[in-house]
C-alpha positions in Angstrom: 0.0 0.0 0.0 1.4 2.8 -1.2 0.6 6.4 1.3 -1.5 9.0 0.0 -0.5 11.3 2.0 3.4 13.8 2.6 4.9 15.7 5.3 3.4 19.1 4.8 0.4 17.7 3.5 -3.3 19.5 4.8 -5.6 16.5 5.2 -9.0 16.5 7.1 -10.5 14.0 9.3 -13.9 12.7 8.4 -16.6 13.8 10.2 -18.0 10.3 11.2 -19.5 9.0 14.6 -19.1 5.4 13.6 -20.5 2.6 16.6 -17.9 0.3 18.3 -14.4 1.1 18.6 -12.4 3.4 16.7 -8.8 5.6 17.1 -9.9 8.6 16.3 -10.7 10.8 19.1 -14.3 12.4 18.8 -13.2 16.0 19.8 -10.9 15.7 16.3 -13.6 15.1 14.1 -14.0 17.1 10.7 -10.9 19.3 11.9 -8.0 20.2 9.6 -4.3 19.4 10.0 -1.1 18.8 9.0 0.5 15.8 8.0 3.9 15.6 10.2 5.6 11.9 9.6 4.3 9.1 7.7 4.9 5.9 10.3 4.3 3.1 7.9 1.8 0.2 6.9 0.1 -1.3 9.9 -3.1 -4.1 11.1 -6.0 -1.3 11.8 -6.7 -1.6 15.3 -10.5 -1.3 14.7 -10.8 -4.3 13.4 -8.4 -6.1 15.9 -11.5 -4.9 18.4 -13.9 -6.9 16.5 -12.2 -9.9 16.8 -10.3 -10.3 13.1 -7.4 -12.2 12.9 -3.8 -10.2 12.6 -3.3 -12.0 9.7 -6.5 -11.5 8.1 -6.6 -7.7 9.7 -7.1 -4.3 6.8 -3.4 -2.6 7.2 -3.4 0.7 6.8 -1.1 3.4 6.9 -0.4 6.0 10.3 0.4 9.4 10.1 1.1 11.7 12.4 -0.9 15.2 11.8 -1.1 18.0 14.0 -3.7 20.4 14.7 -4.0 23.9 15.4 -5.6 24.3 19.3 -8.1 26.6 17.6 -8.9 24.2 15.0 -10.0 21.5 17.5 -12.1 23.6 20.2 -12.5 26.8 18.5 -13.6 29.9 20.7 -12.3 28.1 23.7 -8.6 27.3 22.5 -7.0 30.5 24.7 -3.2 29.7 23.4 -1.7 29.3 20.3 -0.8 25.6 21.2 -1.3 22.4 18.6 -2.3 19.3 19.2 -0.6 15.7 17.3 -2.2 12.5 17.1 -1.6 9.2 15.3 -4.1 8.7 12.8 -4.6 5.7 10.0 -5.6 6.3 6.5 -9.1 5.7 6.5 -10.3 8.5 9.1 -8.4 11.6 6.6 -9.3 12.8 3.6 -7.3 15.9 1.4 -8.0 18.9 2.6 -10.2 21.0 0.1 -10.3 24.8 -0.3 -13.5 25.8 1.0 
């Protein structure tokens, strides 16, 4: 699997409230970011919590994107701070102009 995504790159998470488990933090839904580091091809770890198999597990890739405090809680981000999280493929998508 070869990764969509660079260093530099401006990727969005998807705004989805999926049930069951899941990586992606709630309070980072639909928020924009940067991608920092590109970790490699892994098992998803959403899947491994429904019981798959490692060997027959989706791998995706995980990135590392950061987040401008104001971009995750908005009015109530009082520092210019950022926030990083490990993310896998399937929960980004390219940031587009808006």
């Amino acid at each position: 699997m070869t990764e969509r995504f660079r260093p530099g790159d401006r990727v969005r998470t998807r705004a989805k409230n999926p049930e069951g488990h899941t990586r992606l933090p709630r309070y980072l839904c639909n928020c924009a970011g940067t991608i920092e580091a590109v970790h490699g091809t892994y098992p998803l770890p959403d899947h491994r919590a429904l019981g798959v198999s490692l060997e027959s597990c989706k791998k995706e890739t995980l990135y590392t994107v950061v987040f401008d405090s104001h971009e995750v809680w908005r009015e109530r981000a009082n520092e210019p701070l950022t926030v990083s999280a490990d993310l896998w493929d399937s929960y980004l998508e390219p940031e587009r102009a808006r």
